[in-house]
C-alpha positions as CSV (number, residue, x, y, z in Angstrom):
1,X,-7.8,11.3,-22.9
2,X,-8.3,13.4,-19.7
3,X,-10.1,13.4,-16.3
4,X,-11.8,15.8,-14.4
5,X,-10.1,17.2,-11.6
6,X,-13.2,16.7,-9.8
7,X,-13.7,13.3,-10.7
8,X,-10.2,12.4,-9.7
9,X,-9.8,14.1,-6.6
10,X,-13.3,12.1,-5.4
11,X,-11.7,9.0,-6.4
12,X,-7.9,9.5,-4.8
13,X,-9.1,8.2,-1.1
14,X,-10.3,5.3,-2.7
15,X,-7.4,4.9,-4.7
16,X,-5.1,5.4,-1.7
17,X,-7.3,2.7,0.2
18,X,-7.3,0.0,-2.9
19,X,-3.2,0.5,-3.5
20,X,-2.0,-3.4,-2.6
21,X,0.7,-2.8,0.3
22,X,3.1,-5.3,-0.7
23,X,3.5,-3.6,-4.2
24,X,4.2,-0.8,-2.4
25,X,6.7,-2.0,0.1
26,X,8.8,-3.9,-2.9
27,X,9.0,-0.2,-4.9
28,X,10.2,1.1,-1.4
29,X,12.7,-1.3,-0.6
30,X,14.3,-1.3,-4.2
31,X,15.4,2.0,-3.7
32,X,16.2,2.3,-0.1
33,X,19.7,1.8,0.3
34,X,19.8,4.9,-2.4
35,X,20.8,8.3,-1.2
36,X,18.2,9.6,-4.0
37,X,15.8,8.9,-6.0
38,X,14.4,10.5,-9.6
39,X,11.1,9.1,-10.5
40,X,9.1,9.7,-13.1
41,X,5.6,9.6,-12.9
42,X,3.4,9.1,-16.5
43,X,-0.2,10.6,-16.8
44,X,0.5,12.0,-13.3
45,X,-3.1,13.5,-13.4
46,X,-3.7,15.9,-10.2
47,X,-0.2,14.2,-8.5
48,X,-2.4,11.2,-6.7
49,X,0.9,8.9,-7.1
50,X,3.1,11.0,-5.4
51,X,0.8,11.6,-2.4
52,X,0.6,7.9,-2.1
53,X,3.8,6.5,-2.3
54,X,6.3,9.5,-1.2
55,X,5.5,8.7,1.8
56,X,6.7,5.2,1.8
57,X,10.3,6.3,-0.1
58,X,13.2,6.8,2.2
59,X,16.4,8.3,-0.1
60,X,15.3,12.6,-1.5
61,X,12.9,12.1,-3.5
62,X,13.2,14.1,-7.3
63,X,9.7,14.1,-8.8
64,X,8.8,14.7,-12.6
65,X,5.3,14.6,-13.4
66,X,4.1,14.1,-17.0
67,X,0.9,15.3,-18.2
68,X,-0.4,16.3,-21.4
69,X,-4.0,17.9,-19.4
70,X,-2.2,21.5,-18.6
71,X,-4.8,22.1,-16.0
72,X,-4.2,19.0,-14.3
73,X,-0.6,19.5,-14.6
74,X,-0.3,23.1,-12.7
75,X,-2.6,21.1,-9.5
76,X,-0.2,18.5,-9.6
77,X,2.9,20.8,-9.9
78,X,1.5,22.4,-6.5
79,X,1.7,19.2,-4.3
80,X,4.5,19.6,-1.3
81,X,7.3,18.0,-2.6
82,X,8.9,15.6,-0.8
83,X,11.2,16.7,2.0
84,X,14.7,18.3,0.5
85,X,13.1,16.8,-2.6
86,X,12.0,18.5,-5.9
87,X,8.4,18.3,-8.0
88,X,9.1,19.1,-11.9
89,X,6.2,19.2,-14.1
90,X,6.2,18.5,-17.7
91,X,3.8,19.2,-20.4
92,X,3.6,16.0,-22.7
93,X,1.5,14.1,-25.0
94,X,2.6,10.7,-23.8
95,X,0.5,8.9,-27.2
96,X,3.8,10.8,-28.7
97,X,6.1,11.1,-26.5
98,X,6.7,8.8,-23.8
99,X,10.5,8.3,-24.9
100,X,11.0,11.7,-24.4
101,X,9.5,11.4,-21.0
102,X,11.9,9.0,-20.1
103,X,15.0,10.6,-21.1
104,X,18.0,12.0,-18.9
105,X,18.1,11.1,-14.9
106,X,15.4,8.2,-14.1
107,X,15.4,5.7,-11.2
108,X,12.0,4.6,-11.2
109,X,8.6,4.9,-13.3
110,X,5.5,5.1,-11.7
111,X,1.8,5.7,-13.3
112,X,-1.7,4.7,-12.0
113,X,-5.2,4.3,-14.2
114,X,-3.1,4.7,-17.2
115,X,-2.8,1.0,-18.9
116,X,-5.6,-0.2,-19.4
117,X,-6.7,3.2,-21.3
118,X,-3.4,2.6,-23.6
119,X,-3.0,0.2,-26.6
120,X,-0.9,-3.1,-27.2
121,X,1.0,-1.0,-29.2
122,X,2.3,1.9,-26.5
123,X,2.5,-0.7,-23.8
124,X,5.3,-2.7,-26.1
125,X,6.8,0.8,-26.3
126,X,6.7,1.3,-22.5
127,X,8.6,-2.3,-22.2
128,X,11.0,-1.8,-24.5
129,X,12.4,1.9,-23.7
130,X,11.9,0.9,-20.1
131,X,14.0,-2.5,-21.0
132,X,16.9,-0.7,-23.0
133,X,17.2,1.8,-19.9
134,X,16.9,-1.0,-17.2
135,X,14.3,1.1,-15.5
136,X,11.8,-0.5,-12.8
137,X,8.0,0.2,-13.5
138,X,5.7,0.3,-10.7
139,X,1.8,0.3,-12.0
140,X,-1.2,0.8,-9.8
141,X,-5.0,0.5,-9.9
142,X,-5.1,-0.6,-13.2
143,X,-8.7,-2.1,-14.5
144,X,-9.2,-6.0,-14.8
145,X,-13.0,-6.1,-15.8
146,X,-14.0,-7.9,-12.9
147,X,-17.2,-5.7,-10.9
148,X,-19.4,-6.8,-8.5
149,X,-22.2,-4.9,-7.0
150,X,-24.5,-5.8,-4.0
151,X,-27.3,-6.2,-3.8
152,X,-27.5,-8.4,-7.5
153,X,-29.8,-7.1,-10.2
154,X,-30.9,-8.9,-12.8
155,X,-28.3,-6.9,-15.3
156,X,-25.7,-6.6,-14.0
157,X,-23.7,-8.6,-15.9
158,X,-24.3,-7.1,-19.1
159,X,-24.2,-3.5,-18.1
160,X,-20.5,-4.3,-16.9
161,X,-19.7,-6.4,-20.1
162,X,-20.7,-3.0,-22.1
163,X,-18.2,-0.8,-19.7
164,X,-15.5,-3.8,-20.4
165,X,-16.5,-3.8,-24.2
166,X,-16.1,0.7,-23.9
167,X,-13.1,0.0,-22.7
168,X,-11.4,-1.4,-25.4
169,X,-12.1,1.8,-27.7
170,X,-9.1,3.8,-28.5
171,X,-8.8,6.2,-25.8
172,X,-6.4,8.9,-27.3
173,X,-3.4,5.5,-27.3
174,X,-5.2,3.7,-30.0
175,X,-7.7,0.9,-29.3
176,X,-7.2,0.0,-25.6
177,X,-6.2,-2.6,-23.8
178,X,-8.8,-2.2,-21.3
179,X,-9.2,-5.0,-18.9
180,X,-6.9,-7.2,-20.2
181,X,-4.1,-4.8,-19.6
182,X,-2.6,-5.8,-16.8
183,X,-2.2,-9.6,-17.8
184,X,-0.6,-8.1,-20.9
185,X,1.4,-5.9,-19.2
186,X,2.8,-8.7,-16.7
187,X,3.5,-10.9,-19.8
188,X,5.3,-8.4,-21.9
189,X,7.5,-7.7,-18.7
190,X,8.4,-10.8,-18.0
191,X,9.2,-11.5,-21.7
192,X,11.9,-8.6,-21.1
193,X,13.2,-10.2,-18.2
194,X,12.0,-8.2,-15.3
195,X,11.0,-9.9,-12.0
196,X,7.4,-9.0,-10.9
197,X,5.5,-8.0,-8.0
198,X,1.6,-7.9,-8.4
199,X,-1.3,-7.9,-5.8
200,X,-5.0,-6.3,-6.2
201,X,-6.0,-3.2,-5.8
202,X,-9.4,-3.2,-5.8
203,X,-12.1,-0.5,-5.1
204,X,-13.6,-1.1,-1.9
205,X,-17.2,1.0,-1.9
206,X,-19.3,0.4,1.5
207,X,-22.9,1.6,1.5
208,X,-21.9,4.8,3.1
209,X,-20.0,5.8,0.1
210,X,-22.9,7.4,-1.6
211,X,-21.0,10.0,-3.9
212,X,-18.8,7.8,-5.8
213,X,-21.1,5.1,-6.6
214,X,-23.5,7.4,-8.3
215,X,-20.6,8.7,-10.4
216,X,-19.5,5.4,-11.4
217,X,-22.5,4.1,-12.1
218,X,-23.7,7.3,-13.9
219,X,-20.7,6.9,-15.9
220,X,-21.0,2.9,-16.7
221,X,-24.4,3.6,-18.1
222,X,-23.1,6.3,-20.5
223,X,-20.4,3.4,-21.0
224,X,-22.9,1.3,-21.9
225,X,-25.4,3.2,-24.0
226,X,-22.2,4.1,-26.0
227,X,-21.8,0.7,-26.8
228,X,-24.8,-0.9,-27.3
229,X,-26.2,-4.4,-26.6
230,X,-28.6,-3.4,-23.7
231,X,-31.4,-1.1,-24.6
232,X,-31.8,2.4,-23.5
233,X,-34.9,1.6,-21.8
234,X,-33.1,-0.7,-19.7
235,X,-30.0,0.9,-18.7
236,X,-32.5,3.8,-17.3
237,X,-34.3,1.1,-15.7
238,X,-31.0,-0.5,-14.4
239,X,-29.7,3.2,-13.2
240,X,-33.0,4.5,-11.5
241,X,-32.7,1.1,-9.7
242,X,-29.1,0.5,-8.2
243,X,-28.8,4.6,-7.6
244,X,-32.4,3.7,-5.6
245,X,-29.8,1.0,-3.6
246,X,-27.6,3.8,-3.1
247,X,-29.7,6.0,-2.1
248,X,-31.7,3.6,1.0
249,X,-27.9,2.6,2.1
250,X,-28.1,-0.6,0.7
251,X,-25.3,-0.4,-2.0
252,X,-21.8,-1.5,-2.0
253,X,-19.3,-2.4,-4.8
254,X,-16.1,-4.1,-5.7
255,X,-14.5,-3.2,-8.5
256,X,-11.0,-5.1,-9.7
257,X,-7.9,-3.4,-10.1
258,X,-4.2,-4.7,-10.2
259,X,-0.9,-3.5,-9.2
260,X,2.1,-4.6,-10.0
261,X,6.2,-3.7,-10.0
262,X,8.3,-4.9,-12.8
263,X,11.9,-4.6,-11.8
264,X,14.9,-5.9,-14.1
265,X,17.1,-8.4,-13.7
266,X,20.2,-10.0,-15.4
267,X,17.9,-12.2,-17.5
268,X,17.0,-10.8,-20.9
């Protein structure tokens, strides 16, 4: 599966905003005693993970950035590396090939928005090979299902279980995880005997914040229509009604994320 550039690069100030600090600051100070770092970054999109956290990273920084989206990949490849530090892209079908991703020189993985778009399945395989190499994860901004938008309408609740129902369809991974990835993913870690980090990370959307709320909500009514269980007539209803909020500047949304950083430890 693949985003539009456009779509990602309107939600990356968000993103940036939502990141839980103290997730951050435990990646940072793992590494900083460390004349260098490698770090690979998984579905590394338009390179929104290295804008974010480079700047919190002490030791030279050696990025490589895995995408399968080619497009994506060459605006990601363009980002200012890191100072004496390197950016690498590399052209991957991660549903295939995230061992391969992981091979030679790695200090420290890092994805955003991926795991609740992957399966049980590829998130065992991301614990295990990340086990057996005794690399440290560090996971933002994944989805948790919980949304909640102001003011309340009267369907809320069911457009949003629709999205949380979409979610779980297979998203090129096999069927997803969706919002219960991130309790999985905590659990599996731990099961490998890596210490964890976590902290929310959720979107923060103030009435000002016009653009991005009609996208999401455009896009949670496709979700649901998809789906089924609310009627068509009513998710146009529902639509013409909260994108009216947004419109008058009455509109503002939460919607829950999770971070986390799974380091290991001598317990296995």
């Amino acid at each position: 599966m693949s985003f539009a550039a456009e779509w990602l690069t309107l939600r990356e100030p968000y993103d940036l905003a939502a990141r839980n600090g103290e997730v951050a600051a435990a990646v940072a100070d793992s590494i900083a005693d460390q004349p260098s770092v490698a770090i690979v970054d998984l579905a590394c999109g338009t390179g929104s993970t290295l804008r974010a956290l480079s700047p919190c990273l002490k030791p030279r920084q050696d990025w490589r950035l895995a995408d399968n989206d080619l497009g994506l990949l060459a605006r990601a490849a363009g980002s200012t590396p890191p100072s004496g530090g390197s950016v690498t892209p590399m052209a991957l079908d991660l549903a295939r090939d995230l061992e391969a991703a992981l091979d030679g020189a790695v200090d420290l993985v890092t994805t955003s928005a991926l795991l609740d778009l992957v399966s049980a399945e590829w998130l065992e395989r991301l614990a295990v090979e990340a086990a057996v190499r005794r690399l440290p994860v560090y996971a933002a901004l994944t989805y948790d299902g919980r949304a909640v938008l102001e003011p309340p309408d009267r369907l809320d609740e069911a457009i949003v279980a629709a999205v949380n129902r979409h979610q779980r369809l297979d998203k090129g991974f096999g069927p997803a995880l969706g919002p219960t990835a991130g309790a999985a993913a905590l659990a599996r870690f731990e099961a490998v005997g890596y210490a964890l980090v976590q902290g929310t990370s959720d979107w923060l959307f103030a009435p000002p914040d016009r653009q991005i709320q009609n996208e999401v909500l455009v896009g949670w009514a496709s979700a649901a229509r998809e789906i089924g269980g609310v009627s068509q007539g009513e998710i146009v209803d529902w639509l013409t009604r909260r994108r009216d909020h947004v419109a008058a500047g009455r509109s503002s949304m939460r919607v829950g994320h999770i971070d986390f950083f799974a380091r290991p430890t001598d317990r296995r």
